[in-house]
BALOBA-1460 file (C-alpha; in Angstrom, 3 decimals):
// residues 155
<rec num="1" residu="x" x="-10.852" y="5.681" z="11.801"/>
<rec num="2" residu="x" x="-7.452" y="4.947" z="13.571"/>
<rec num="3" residu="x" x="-4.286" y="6.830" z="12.699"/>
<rec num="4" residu="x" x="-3.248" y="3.574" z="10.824"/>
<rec num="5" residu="x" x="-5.907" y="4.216" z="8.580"/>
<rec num="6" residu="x" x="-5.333" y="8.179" z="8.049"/>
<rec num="7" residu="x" x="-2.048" y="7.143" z="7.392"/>
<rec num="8" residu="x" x="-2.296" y="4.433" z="4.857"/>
<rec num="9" residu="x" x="-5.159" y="6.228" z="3.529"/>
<rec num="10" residu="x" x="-2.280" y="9.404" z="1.696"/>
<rec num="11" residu="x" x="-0.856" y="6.219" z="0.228"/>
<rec num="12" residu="x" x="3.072" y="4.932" z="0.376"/>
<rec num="13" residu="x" x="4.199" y="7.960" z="-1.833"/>
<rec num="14" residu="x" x="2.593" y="10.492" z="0.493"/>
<rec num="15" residu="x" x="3.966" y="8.895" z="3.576"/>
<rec num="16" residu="x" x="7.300" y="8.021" z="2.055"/>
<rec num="17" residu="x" x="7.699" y="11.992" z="1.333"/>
<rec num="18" residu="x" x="5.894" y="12.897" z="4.507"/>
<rec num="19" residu="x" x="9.120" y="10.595" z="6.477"/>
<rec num="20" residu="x" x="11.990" y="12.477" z="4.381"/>
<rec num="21" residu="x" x="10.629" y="15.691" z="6.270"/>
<rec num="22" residu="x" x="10.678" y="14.683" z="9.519"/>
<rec num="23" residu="x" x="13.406" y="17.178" z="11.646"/>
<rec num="24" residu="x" x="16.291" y="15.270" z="13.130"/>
<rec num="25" residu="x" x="17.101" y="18.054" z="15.313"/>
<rec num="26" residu="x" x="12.777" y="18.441" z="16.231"/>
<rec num="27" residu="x" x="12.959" y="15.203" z="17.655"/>
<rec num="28" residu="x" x="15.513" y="15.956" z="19.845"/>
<rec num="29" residu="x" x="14.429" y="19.281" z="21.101"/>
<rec num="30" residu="x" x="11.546" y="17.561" z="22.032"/>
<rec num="31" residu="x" x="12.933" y="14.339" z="24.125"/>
<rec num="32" residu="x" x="11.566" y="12.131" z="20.829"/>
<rec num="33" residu="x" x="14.834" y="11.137" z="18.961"/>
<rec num="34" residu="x" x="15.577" y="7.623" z="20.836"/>
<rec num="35" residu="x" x="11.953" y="6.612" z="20.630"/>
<rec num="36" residu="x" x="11.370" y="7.084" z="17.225"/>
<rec num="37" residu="x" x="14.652" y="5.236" z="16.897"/>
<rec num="38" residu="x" x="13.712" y="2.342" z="18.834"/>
<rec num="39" residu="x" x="10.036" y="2.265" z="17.506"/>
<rec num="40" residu="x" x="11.276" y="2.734" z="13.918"/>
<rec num="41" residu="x" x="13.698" y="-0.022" z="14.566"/>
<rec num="42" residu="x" x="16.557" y="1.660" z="13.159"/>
<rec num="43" residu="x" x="20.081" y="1.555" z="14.326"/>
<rec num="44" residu="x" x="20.892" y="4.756" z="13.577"/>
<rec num="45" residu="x" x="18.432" y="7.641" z="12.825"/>
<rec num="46" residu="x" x="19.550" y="9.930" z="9.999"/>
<rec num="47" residu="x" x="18.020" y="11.588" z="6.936"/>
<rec num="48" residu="x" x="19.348" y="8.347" z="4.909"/>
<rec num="49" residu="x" x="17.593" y="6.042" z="7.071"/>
<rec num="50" residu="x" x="13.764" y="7.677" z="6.959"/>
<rec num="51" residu="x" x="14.562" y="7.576" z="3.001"/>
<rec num="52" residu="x" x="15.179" y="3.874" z="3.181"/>
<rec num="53" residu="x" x="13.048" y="3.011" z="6.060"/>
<rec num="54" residu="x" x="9.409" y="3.825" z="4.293"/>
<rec num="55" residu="x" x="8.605" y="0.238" z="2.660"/>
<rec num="56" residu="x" x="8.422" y="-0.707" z="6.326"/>
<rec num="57" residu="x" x="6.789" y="1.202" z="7.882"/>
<rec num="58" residu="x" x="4.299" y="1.642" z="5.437"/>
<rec num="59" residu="x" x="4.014" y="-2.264" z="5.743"/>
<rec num="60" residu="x" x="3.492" y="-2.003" z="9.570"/>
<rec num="61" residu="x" x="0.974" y="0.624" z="8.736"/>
<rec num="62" residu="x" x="-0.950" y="-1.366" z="6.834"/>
<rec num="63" residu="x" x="-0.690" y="-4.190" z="9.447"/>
<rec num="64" residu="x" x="-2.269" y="-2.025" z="11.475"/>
<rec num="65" residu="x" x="0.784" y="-1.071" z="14.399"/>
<rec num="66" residu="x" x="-1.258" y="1.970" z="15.756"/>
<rec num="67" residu="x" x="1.300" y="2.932" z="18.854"/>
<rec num="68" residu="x" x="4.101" y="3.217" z="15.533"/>
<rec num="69" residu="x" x="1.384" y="5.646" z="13.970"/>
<rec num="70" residu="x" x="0.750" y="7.768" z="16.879"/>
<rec num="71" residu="x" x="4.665" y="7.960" z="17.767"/>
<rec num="72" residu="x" x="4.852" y="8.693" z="13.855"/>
<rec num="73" residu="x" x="2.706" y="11.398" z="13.849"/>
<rec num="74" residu="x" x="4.049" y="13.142" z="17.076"/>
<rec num="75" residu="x" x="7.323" y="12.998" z="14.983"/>
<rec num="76" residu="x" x="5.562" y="14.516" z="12.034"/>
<rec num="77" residu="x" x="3.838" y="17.239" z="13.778"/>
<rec num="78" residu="x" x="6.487" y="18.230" z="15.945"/>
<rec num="79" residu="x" x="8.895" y="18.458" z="12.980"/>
<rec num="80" residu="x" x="6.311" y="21.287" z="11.292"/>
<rec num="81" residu="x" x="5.160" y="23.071" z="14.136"/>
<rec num="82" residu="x" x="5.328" y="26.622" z="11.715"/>
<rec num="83" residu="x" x="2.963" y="25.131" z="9.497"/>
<rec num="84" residu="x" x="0.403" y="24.078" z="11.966"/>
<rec num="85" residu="x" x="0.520" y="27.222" z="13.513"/>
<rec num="86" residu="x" x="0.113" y="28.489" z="10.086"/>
<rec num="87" residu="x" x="-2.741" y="25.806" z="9.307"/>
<rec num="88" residu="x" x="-4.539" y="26.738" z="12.583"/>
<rec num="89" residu="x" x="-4.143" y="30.525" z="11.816"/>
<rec num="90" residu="x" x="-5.683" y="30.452" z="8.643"/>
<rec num="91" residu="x" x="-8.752" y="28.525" z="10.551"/>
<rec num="92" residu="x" x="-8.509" y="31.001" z="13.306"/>
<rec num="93" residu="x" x="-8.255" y="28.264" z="15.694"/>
<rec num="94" residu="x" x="-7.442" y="29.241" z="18.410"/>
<rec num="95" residu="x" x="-4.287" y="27.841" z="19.789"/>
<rec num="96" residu="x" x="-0.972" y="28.232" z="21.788"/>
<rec num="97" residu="x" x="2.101" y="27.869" z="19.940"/>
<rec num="98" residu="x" x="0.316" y="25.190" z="17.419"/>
<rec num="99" residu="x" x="-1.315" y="23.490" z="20.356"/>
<rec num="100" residu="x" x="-4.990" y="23.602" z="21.317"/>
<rec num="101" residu="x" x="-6.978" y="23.214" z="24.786"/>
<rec num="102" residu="x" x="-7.671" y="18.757" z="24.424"/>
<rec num="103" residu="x" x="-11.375" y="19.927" z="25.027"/>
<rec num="104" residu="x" x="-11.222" y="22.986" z="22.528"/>
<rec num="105" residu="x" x="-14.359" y="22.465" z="19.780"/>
<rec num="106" residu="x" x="-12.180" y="23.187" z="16.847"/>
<rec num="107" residu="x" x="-14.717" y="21.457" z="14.565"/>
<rec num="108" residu="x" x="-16.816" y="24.725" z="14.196"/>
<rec num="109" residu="x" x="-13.825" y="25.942" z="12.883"/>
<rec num="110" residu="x" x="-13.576" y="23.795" z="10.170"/>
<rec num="111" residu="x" x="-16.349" y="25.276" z="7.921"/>
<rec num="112" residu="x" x="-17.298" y="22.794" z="4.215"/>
<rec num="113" residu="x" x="-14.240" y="23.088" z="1.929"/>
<rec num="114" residu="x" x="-11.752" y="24.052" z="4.917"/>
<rec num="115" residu="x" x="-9.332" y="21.113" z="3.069"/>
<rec num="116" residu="x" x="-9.005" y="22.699" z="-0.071"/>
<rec num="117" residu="x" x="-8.880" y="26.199" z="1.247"/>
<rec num="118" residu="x" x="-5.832" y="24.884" z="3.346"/>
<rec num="119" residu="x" x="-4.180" y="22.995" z="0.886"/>
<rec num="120" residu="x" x="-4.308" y="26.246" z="-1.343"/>
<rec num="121" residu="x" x="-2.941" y="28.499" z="1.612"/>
<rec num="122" residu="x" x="-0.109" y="26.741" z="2.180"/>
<rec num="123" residu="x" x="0.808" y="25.124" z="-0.988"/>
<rec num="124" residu="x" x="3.760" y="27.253" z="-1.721"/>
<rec num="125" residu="x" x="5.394" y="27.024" z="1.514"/>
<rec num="126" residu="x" x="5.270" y="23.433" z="2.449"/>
<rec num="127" residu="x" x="5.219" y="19.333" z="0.708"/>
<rec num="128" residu="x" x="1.230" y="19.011" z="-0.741"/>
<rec num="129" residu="x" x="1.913" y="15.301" z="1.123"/>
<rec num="130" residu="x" x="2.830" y="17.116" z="4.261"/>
<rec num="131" residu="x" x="-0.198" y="18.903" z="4.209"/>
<rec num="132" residu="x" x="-2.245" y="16.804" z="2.741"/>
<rec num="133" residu="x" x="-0.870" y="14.642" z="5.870"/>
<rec num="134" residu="x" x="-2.006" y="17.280" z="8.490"/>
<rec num="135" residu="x" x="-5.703" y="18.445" z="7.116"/>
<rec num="136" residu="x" x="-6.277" y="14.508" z="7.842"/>
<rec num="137" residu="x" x="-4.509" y="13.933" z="11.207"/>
<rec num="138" residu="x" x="-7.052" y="17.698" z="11.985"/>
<rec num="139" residu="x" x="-9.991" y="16.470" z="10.805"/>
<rec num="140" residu="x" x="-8.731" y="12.844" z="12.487"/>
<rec num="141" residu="x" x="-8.910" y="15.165" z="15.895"/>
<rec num="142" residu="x" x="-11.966" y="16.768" z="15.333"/>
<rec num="143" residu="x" x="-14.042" y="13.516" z="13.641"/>
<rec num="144" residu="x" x="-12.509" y="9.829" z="14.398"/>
<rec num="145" residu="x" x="-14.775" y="9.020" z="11.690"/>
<rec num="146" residu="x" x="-13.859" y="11.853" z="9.005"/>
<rec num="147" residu="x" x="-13.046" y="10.265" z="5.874"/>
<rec num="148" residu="x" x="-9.392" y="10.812" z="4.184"/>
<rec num="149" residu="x" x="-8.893" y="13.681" z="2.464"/>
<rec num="150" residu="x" x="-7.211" y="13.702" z="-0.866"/>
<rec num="151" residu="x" x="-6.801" y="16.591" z="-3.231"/>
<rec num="152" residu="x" x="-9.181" y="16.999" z="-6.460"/>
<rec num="153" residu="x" x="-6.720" y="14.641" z="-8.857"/>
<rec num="154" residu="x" x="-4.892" y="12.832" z="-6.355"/>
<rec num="155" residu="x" x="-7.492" y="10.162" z="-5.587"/>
């Protein structure tokens, strides 16, 4: 499964919220702010524009554009480092700062129902659609062929 397809797989309402919680001031801490710009194709890159930009992206999504989903999701991520590190502590994943080693077997970590056990960790602290959005792009990492994860309801 391509990141295209984790993405369109939370649906345009998912990713639309998942977009309105992407930090401005993230992207530039981490050197990302003009290329999300430019690959967004956006003149100017403000909370107003990821509320109107969704229809699309989503669109290009769908098309398949999988550089626009991998810069998308290095956006996301960055933008929610304190729940990853939360999401990865709950796992006891091992990691530094949110990151893990690219050759770290994190999949023994992820023990059957690891999704919902997540989603109920950090449901009060963060967007369901922003988790919801992570447990895929993990179990993307661990499993290129994991199916997408939707809550009990939501499918």
């Amino acid at each position: 499964m391509t990141l295209c397809e984790v993405l369109a797989g939370l649906g345009q309402d998912r990713l639309n919220e998942v977009l309105r919680h992407i930090s401005l001031g993230k992207l530039r801490t981490y050197q990302m702010f003009e290329r999300i710009k430019l690959r967004f194709h956006v003149q100017k890159l403000n909370q107003e524009a990821l509320r109107k930009i969704g229809p699309k992206l989503w669109a290009r999504i769908q098309a398949g554009e999988e550089e626009l989903a991998m810069e998308m999701s290095q956006a996301i991520l960055v933008s929610h480092l304190d729940m990853i590190i939360a999401a990865l502590d709950h796992l006891k994943v091992p990691h530094q700062e949110g990151f893990f080693e690219k050759d770290a077997n994190i999949g023994s970590y992820l023990v059957d129902g690891w999704q919902d056990q997540m989603l109920a960790h950090l449901k009060d602290r963060y967007p369901e659609a922003l988790i919801v959005y992570y447990i895929n792009h993990l179990a993307h990492e661990v499993d290129e062929n994991a199916p997408v994860y939707l809550p009990a309801g939501a499918r």
